[in-house]
C-alpha positions as CSV (number, residue, x, y, z in Angstrom):
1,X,-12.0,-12.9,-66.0
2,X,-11.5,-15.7,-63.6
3,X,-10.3,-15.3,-60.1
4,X,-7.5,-17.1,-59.6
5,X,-7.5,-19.0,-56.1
6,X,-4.8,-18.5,-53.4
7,X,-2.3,-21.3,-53.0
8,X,-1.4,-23.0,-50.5
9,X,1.5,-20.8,-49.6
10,X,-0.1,-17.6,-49.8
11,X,-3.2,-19.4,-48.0
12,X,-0.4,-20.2,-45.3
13,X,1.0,-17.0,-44.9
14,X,-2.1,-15.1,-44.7
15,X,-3.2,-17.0,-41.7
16,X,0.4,-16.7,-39.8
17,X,-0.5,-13.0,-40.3
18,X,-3.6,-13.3,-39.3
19,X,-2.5,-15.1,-35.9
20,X,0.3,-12.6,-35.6
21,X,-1.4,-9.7,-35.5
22,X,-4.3,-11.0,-32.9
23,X,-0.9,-11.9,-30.5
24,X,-0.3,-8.3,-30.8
25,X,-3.2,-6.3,-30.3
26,X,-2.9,-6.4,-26.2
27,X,0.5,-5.1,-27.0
28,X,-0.4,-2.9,-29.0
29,X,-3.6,-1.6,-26.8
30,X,-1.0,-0.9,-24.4
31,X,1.5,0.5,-26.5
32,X,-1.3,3.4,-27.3
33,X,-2.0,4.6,-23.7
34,X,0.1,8.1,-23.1
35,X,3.5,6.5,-22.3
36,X,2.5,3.3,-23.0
37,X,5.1,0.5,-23.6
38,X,3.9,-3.3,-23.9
39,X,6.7,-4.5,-21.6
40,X,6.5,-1.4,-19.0
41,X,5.5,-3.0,-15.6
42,X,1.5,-1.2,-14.6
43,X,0.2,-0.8,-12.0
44,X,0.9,-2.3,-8.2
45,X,0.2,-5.2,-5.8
46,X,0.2,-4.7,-1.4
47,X,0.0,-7.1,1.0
48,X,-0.7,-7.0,4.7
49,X,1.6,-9.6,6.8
50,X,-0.3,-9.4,10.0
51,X,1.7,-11.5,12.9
52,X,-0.3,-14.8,14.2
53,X,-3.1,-14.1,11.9
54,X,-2.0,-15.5,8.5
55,X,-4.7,-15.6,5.4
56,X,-4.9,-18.3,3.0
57,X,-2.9,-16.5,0.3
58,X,-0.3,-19.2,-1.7
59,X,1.4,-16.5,-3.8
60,X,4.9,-17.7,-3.2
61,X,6.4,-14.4,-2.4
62,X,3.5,-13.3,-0.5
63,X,2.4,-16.6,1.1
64,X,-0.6,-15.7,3.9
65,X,-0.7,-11.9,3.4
66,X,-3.9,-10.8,2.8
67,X,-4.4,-9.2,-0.7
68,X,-4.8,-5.2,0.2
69,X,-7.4,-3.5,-2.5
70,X,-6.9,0.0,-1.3
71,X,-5.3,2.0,1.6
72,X,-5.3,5.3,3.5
73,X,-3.2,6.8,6.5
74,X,-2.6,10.6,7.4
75,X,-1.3,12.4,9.9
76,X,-1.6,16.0,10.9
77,X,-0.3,18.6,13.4
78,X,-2.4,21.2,14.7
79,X,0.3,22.9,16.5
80,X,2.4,23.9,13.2
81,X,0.3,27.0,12.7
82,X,0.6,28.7,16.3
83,X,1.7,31.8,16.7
84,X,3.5,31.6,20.3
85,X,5.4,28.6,18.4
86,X,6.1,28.9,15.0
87,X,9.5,30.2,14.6
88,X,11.7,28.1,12.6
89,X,14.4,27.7,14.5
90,X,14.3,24.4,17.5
91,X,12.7,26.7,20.7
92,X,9.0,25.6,20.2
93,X,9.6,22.5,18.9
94,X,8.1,20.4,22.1
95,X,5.3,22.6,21.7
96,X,4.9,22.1,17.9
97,X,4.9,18.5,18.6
98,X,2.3,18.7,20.9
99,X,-0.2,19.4,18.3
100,X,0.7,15.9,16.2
101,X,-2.2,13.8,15.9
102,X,-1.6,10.4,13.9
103,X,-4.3,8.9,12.0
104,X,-5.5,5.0,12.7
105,X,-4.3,3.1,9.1
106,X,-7.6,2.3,7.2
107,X,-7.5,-0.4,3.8
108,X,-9.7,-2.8,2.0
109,X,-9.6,-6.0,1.2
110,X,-11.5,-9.2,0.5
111,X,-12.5,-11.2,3.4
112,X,-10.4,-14.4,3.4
113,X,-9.0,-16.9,6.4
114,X,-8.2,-13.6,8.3
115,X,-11.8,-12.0,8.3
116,X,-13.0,-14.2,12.0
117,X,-9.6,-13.6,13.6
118,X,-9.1,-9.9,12.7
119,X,-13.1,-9.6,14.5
120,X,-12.0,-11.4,17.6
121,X,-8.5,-9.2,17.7
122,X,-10.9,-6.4,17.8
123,X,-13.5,-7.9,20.2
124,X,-11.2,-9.1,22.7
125,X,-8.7,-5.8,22.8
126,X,-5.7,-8.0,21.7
127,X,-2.9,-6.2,20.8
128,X,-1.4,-7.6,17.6
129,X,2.7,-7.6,18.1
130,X,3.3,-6.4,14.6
131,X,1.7,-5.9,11.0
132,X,3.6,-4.9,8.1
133,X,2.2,-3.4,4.5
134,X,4.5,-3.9,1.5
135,X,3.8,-2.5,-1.9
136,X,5.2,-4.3,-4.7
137,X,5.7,-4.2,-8.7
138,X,4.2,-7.4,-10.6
139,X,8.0,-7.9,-12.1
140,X,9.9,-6.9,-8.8
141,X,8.1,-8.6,-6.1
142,X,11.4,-8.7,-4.7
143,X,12.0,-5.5,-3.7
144,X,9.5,-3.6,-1.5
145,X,8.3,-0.1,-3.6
146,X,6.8,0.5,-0.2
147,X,6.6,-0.1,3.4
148,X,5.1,0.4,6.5
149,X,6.0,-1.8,9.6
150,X,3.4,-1.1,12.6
151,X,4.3,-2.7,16.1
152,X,1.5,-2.7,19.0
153,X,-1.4,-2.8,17.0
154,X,-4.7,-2.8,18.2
155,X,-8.0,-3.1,15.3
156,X,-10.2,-0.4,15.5
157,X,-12.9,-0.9,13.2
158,X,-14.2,-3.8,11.0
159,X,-16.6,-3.6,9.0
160,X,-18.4,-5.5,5.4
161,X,-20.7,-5.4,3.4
162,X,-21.6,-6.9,-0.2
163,X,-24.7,-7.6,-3.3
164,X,-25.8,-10.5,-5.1
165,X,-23.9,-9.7,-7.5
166,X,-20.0,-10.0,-6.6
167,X,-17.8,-12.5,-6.9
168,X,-16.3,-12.0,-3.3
169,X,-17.3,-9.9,-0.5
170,X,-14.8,-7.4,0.7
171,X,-14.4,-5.5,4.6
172,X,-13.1,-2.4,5.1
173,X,-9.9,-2.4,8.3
174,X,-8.9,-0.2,10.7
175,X,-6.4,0.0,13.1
176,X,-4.2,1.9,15.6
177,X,-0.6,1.4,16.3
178,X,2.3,2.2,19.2
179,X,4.9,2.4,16.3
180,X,5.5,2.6,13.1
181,X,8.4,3.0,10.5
182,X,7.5,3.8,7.2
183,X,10.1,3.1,3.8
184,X,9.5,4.0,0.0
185,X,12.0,3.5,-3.1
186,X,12.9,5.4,-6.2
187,X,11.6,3.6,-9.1
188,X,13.0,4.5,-12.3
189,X,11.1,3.9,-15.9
190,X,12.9,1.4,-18.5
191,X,12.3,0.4,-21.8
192,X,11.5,-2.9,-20.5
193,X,10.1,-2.2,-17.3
194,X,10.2,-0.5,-14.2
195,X,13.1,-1.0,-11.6
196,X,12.8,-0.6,-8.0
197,X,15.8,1.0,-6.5
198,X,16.9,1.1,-2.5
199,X,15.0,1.9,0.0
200,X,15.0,5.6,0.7
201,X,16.2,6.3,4.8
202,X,13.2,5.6,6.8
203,X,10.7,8.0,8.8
204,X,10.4,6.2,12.5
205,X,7.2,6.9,14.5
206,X,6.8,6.3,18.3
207,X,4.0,6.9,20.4
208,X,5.8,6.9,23.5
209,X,8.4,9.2,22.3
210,X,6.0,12.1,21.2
211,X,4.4,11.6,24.4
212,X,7.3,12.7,26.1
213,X,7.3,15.6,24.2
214,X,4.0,16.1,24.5
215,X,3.9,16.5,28.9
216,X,7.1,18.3,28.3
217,X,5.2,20.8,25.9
218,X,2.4,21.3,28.7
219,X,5.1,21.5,31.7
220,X,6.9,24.7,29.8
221,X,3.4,25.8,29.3
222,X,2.6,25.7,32.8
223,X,5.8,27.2,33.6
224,X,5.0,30.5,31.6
225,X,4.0,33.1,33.9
């Protein structure tokens, strides 16, 4: 029995199949992760917007931010657990407060055109008027997921380190701030995405402010008999 060959039609269609079904598999790749959707927007991008010291970014909505890799902040208060001022209610709150430590900001990123400057800033003491950290959505670079504004900043640490075999070196950052106000927003999941909503209200952080707390906390202390 002879095999008849394909035509050209069916020759033709087999190969727009073909084609088709290779365009599809990143799709479908991420289609087949636990909640996967090919159009839903992964993952995150941040940027650090640090003032007088741009980097050599040309991303059009980020242009000279430095790339941030990864980040870390905490803050703790060691005061929330005392007995002589853990009642709920507002007496003991200067006291509470005096037990608040905040955390320098630490993050990673490649080195780039801010790598010398960021070393002198730390070298020289120079305080750094303002550095801000947004966290963005590849399809809503628009609006801010996160962010964290610092004012007074002063760089605490720097430090880098690298192998043969990378394609870019990368320094680890660290740095301590007079203020800060930090803002995050709902995002909510979509068929074809993910959309940022407004800007939940904002926590606000000044040094100066606790301070005050802080001496008014020891006076009543002092006061105690």
């Amino acid at each position: 029995m002879k095999t008849r060959a394909p035509t050209n039609a069916t020759a033709t269609l087999s190969a727009v199949a073909l084609v088709s079904l290779f365009a599809l598999i990143p799709d479908l790749a991420r289609a087949g992760r636990p909640g996967g959707d090919p159009d839903e927007d992964r993952g995150v991008e941040m940027y650090l917007a640090i003032d007088s010291i741009p980097s050599d970014n040309e991303t059009p909505e980020h242009k000279g931010q430095t790339q941030v890799l990864a980040w870390s902040w905490g803050a703790s208060n060691s005061g929330a657990g005392r007995r002589d001022c853990s009642s709920p209610s507002t007496e003991g709150e200067e006291a509470r407060a005096a037990g608040v430590t905040m955390q320098d900001i630490s993050m990673t990123k490649f080195q780039d055109a801010t790598t010398a400057q960021l070393l002198g800033a730390l070298v020289q003491g120079k305080v750094i008027k303002k550095v801000v950290l947004t966290v963005v959505k590849p399809k809503a670079k628009d609006k801010p997921l996160m962010r964290i504004t610092f004012e007074n900043v002063m760089i605490s640490s720097v430090s880098m380190g690298g192998s043969g075999g990378e394609d870019r070196f990368t320094e680890n950052l660290s740095f301590s701030f007079e203020k800060m106000r930090f803002e995050n927003a709902r995002v909510t999941a979509k068929v074809t995405g993910r959309e940022v909503g407004k800007l939940f209200p904002p926590f606000v952080y000044d040094r100066a402010a606790l301070a005050k707390l802080k001496n008014a906390a020891k006076g009543d202390a002092k006061a105690k008999p």
